[in-house]
N, C-alpha and C positions, 0 to 999 in steps of 0.2 A: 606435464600431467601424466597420470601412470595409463594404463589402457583401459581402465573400465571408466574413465570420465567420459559423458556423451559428449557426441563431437561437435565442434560448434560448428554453426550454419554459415556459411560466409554470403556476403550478394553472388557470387560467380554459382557457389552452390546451387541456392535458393535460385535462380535466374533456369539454373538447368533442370533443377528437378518440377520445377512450377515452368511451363512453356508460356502459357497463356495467361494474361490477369484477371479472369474469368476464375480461374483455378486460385489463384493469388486472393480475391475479393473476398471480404466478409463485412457484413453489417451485424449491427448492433443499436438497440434503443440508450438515449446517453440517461445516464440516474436520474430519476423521475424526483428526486428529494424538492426539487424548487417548484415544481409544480403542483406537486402535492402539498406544500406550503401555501402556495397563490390559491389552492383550492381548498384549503380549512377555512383563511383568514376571509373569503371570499362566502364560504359557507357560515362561518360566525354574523362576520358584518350585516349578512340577507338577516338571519334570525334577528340581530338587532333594529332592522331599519322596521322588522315585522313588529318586533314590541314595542315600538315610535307611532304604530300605525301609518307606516309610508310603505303603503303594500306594494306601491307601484315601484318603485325603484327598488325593493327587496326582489321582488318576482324578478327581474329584466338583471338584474345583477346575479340571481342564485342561478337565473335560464343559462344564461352565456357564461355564465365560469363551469357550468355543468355539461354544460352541450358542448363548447368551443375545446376547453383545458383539454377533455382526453384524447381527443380528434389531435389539438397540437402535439400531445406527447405522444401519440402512439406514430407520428409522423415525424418526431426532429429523432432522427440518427446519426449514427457515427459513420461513414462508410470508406474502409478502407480497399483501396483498387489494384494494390500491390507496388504505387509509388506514391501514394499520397493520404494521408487521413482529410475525409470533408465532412462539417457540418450540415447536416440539411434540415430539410423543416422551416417553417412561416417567419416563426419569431428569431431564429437564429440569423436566417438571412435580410429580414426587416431590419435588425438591430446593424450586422455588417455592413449595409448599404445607409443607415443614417447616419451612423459615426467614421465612413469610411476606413474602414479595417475587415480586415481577411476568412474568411470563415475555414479555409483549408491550411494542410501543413504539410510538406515533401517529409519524406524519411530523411532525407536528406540532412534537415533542420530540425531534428529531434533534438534536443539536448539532454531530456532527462527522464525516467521513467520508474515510477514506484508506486507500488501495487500495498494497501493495509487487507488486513484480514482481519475480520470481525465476527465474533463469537455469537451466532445468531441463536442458538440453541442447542442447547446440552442432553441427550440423554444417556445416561446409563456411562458406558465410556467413550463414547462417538461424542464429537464435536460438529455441529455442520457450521462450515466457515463461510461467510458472504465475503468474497476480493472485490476491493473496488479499486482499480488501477486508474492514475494520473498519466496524460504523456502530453509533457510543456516544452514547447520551443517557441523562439520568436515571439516571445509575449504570449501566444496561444495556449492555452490550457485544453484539453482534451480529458473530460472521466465518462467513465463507465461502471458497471460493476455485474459480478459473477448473478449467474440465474441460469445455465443452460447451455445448449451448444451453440449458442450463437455466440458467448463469451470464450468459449474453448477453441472455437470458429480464429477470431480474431488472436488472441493469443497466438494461439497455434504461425497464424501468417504474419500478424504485424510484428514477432518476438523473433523471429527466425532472419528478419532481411535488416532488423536495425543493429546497432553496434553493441557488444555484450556490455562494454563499458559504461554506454549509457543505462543499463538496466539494474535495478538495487538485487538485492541477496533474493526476496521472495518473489521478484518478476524473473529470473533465472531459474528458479525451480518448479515455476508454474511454466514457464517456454520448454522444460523438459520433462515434465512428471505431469502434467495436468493431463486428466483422460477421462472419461466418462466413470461415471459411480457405479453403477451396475456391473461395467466390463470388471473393472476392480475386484470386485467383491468375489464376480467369479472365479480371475481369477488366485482368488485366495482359497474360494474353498476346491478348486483345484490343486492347489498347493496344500489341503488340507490343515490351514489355520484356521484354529476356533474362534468361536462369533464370539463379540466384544461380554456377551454375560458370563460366558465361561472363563475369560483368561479373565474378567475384573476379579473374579472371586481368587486368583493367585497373581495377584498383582504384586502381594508385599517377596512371596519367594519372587517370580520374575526380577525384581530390580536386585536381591543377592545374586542369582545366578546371571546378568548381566555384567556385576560391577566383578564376579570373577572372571566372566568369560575374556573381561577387558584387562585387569591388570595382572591375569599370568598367564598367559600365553606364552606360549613359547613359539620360540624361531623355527619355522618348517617352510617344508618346500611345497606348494600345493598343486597340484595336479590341475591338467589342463579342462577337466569336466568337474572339478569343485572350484576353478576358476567361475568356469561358466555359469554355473549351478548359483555362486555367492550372487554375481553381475543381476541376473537373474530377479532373486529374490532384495538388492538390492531395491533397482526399479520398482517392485512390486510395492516393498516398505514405502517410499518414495509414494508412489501414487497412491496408497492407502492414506498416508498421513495428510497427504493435501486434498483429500474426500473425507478429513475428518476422522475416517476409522484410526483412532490414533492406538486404542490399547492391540488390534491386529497388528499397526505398522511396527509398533516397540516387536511385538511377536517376531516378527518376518527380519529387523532388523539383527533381532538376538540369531536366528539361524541363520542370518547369512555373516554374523560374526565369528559363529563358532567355526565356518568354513575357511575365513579369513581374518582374522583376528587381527592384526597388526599394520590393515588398510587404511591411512588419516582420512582418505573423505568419508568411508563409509563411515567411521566413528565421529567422524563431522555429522553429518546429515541423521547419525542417531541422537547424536548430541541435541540440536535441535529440533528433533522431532520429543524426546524425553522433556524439553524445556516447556514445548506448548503442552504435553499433558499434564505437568504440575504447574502451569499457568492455568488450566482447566480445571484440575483437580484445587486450585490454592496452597499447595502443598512446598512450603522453603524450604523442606529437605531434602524434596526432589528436584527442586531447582538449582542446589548447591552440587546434585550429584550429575545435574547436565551439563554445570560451567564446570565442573571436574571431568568430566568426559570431554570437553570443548579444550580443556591443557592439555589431555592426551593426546586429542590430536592435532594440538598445536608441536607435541612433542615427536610424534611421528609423520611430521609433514615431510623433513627432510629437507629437500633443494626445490620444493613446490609451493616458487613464490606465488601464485594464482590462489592455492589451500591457504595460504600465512594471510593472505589478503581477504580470502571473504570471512576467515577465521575474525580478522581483525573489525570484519563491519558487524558480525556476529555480536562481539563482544560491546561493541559500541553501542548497539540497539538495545543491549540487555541492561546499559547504564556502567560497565566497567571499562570506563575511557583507557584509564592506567594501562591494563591489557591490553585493550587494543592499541594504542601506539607503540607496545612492544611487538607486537604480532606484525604491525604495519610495519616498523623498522627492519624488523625482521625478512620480513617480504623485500624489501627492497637491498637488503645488503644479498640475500641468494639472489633477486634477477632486477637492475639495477636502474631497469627500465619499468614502472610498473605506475599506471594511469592510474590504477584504482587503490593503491598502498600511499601515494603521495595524495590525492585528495583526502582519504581518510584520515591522516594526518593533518590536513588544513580544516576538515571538521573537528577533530580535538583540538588543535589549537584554540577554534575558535572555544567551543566549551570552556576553555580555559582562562580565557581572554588575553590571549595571545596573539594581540592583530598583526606586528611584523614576521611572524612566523605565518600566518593563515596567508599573508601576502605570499611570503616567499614558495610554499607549498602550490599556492595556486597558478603561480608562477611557473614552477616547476611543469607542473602538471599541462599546465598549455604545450608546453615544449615536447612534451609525450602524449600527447590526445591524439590519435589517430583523424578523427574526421573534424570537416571544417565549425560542426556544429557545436563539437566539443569545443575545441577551440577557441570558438565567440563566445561559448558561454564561462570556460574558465578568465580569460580574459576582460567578460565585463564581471563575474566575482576581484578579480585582483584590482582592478581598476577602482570598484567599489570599497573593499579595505583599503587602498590605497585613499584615495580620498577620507576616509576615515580618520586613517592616521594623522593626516598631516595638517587638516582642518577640524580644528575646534567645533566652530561654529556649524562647521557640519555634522558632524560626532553628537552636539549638542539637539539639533532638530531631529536627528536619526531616532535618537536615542526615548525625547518628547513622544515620537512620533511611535514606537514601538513599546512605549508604556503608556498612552493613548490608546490602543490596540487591546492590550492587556484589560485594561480598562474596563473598554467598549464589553470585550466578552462578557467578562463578571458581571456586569449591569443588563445585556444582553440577558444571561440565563437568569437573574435575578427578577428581571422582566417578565421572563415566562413562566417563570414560577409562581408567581404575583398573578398573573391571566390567568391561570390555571388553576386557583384558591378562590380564583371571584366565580368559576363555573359551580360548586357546590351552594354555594350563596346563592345565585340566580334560581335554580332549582328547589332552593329552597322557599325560594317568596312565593315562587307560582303554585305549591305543594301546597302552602297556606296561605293562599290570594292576599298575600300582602305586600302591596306594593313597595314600598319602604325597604323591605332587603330585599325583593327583586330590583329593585333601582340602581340601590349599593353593589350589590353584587355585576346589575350590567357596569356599571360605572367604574367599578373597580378594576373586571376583563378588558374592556373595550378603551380605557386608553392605558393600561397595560401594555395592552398590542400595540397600541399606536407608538408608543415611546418603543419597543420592541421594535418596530418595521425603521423608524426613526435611526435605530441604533445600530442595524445590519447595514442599512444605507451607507452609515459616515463607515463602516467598518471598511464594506468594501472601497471605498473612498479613498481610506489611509493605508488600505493591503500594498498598495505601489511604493517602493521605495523612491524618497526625493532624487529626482532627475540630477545628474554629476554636476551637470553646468546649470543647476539653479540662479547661481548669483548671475551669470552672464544673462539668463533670460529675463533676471530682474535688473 
């Protein structure tokens, strides 16, 4: 990797520059999405029991999901200690202790981590992005999601002591670029970049003068304070775009091209920084011209199998499989050993439906996983296609069993769309005291949801893939 890539955190690191786990620790509240669930369907049902005229169990039902819920949620957190993620909170450890299973997880047993980012609101050229990061080991699943420095908190500690490998393309650039908004902003307008109204109004020159600044360039020698100067406002582009300011980060990113022009990550990391604002903007022209910056610097990676590899999950996540198994191939014929270029391959395969290559890759990839986490968990993936392959009958259930799924969703949001057609109706009888479509209309919501909650039930039910030695336990 050349010198301006930030340097990765190792445990020896992280162990010396954090002394204490006091220092190490961050808490965090886990996503409140299921409780705020239990507390609509909880607030529905009360309003229902009230136009049944069963005051008393409306009241005793609407008291206790009102009073209890927020108390529970403002109480189950995440709490990371600097060697362990633990659950805490009422119901998380109620449920641990009746089903006997675990509520914590060592770093140790991470296996896998990846972070979505979701377009919560658009103005002008700013994006403000909600991350909700997963981190699953050992059957555990662990979420959270972005709101403040409590998420920056944990990032910051729990992204630094696990293995980069475990971590996808967008949990990597939040463990190095993620920083407070504000500090951001200043230091942009320190850096004297215009606020997002001014550069939208020359958004269309900006992307001419980008796409020349990238393909003629020429070969030069840069000097060790326009070194500095690019590193600089690299970072800055970086942090801007994952606070959303995306039309400043293209800004920051074009000057620190013009410094450096011929750098593949920095033209990586513009590349997809260009990609989410014509994902923001809807714009497929601008989309064609960030996987056209993404071959650039596939073309100026060099011998930087690390750039060929996240190059290749780039490409992947954008839906151009094709590419990224050349990018991954790629990666692995410069450095020969590469965790992350031989899994991404046994993801295309899979896409493909390729199961004895998804095998062999996964295979591979054990034999190159650094920690033991990795390790069990490529191992039970190969063991899993393995069993695939070779069994029918198993391939067959798999198969049931995940268009079942498919299923379940579609009739899921068909559910709730249905509950959510009979609210107008209900309003409507009571608007004109007429019982007959306020009837309809509760009848129609109210076992709506029911087949709805029915429907999430069997969902999670069938999320678990069938166990390898089925036949043996039957």
């Amino acid at each position: 990797m050349n010198n301006i890539i930030p340097a990765k955190t190792t445990d020896v690191a992280a162990s010396e520059s954090a002394p204490t786990s006091y220092e190490k620790s961050a808490s965090i509240r886990v996503s409140p999405n299921n409780y705020f669930i239990v507390l609509f369907l909880a607030t529905f049902f009360s309003a229902f029991l009230i136009y049944l005229e069963i005051d008393r169990a409306a009241i005793l039902l609407f008291g206790v999901a009102w009073l209890f819920l927020p108390v529970l949620l403002w109480s189950d957190r995440i709490i990371f200690d600097g060697k362990r993620l633990v659950r805490t909170g009422f119901l998380p450890r109620t449920w641990s202790w009746l089903n006997n299973s675990r509520n914590r997880l060592k770093i140790t047993d991470i296996e896998q981590v990846e972070t979505q980012a979701l377009r919560a609101l658009k103005r002008g050229g700013n994006v403000f992005y909600r991350y909700r990061t997963s981190v699953e080991g050992k059957g555990l699943r662990f979420a959270f999601a972005s709101g403040g420095e409590d998420y920056r908190r944990m990032i910051g500690n729990l992204f630094s002591v696990v293995s980069e490998n475990t971590l996808d393309n967008r949990s990597i650039e939040l463990r190095d670029y993620l920083s407070e908004p504000k500090e951001t902003l200043m230091k942009a307008e320190f850096e004297r970049i215009p606020s997002a109204e001014v550069l939208e109004d020359s958004v269309n020159k900006f992307k001419t003068g980008s796409k020349s600044t990238l393909t003629k360039s020429k070969e030069r020698e840069i000097g060790d304070s326009e070194q500095e100067k690019a590193d600089y406002l690299r970072r800055l582009a970086n942090e801007l775009r994952l606070s959303g300011y995306l039309l400043q980060s293209l800004e920051a990113f074009r000057r620190a091209l013009i410094l450096n022009p011929r750098n593949g990550w920095l033209i990586f990391e513009f590349a997809r920084c260009l990609y989410s604002f014509a994902g923001a903007e809807h714009n497929p022209k601008m989309e064609k011209k960030a996987l056209a910056a993404l071959r650039l610097a596939e073309k100026r990676a060099n011998d930087d199998g690390e750039l060929l590899s996240r190059l290749g999950e780039s490409y992947f996540q954008y839906g151009d499989w094709r590419r990224a198994q050349k990018a991954f191939q790629k990666a692995l014929d410069k450095t020969e050993e590469n965790f992350r270029s031989v899994r991404g391959l046994a993801e295309v395969a899979l896409r493909e439906g390729k199961i004895a290559h998804v095998i062999h890759h996964f295979s591979t990839a054990n034999r190159l996983a650094e920690t033991p986490a990795l390790r069990r968990w490529t191992q039970k993936e190969s063991e899993y296609f393995s069993r695939l392959n070779d069994d029918e009958d198993y391939m067959d259930m798999e198969i049931s069993r995940v268009n079942l799924l498919e299923n379940l969703e579609r009739s899921k949001k068909t559910a709730l769309k249905i509950s959510f057609s009979g609210f107008p109706i209900v309003l409507l009888g009571l608007m004109l005291f007429d019982d007959l479509i306020a009837n309809i209309g509760w009848a129609v919501s109210s076992v709506a949801l029911l087949i709805w909650i029915g429907l999430l039930i069997s969902q999670n039910l069938l999320s678990s893939r069938i166990p390898l030695d089925f036949d043996e336990e039957d």
